[in-house]
C-alpha positions in Angstrom: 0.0 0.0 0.0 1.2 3.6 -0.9 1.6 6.4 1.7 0.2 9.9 1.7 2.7 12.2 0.0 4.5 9.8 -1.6 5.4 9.8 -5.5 4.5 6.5 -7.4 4.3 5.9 -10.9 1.6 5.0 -13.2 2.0 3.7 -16.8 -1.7 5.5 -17.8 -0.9 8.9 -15.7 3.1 9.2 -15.2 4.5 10.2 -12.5 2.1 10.6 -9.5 1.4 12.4 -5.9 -0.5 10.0 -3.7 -2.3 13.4 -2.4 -4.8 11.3 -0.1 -6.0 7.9 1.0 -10.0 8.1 1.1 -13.0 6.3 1.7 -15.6 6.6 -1.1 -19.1 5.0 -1.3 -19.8 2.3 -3.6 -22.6 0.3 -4.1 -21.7 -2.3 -1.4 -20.6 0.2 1.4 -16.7 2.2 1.4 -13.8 1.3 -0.4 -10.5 2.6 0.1 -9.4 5.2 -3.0 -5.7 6.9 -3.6 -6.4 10.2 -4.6 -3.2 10.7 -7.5 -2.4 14.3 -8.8 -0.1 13.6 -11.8 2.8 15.7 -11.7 3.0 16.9 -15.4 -0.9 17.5 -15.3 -1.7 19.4 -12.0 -5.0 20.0 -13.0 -6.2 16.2 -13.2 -7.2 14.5 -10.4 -7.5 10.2 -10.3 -9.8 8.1 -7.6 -8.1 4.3 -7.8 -9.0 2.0 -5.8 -6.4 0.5 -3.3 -7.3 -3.1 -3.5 -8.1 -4.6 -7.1 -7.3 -1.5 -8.8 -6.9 -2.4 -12.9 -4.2 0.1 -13.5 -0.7 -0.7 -12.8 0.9 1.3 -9.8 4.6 0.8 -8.7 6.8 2.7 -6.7 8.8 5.4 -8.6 12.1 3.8 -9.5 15.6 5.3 -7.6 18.4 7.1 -8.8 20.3 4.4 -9.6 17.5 2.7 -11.4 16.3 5.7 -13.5 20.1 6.2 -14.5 20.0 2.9 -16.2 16.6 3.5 -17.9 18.5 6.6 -19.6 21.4 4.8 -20.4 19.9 1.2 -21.9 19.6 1.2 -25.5 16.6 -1.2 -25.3 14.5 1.4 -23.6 13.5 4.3 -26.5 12.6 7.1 -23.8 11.8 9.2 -26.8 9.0 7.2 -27.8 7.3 7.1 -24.1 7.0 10.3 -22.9 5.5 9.6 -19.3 8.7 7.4 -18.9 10.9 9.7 -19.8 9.2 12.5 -17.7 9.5 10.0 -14.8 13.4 9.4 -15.4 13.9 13.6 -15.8 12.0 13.8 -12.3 14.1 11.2 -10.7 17.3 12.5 -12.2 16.4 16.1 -11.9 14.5 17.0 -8.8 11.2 17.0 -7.6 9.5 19.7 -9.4 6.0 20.6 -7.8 
């Protein structure tokens, strides 16, 4: 499970601020929701839910791991924008 205020990253949405951790209602009572601001789109806000959530989530990848993303020829940054955003974060600050 993610943490308030921490980044994570999203294949769908990029790099992401777990903003909150809410209950929302559903049909069959509360569910647990991350609230996610992307980072590159400020203005967008996602609802996912915690447990059996279809989108895939994953911790935002280190230093060390985002320097090897730049540097492997077998990764084409250029053609996946929201992966290379997420390496330029990692490598070059948090920019809020």
């Amino acid at each position: 499970m993610f943490q308030k205020k921490q980044y994570i990253y999203s294949e769908t949405l990029g790099v992401c601020l777990v903003e909150n951790i809410t209950q929302l209602s559903v049909q069959k009572g509360q569910a647990a929701y991350y609230v996610l601001r992307p980072v590159f789109a400020k203005e967008e806000v996602s609802y996912i839910p915690v447990e059996n959530h279809q989108m895939a989530l994953r911790e935002l990848f280190t230093e060390e791991e985002a320097k090897k993303m730049e540097q492997d020829p077998d990764i084409d940054l250029e053609k996946d924008q929201k992966l290379k955003d997420a390496v330029d974060f990692v490598l070059h600050g948090r920019r809020n």
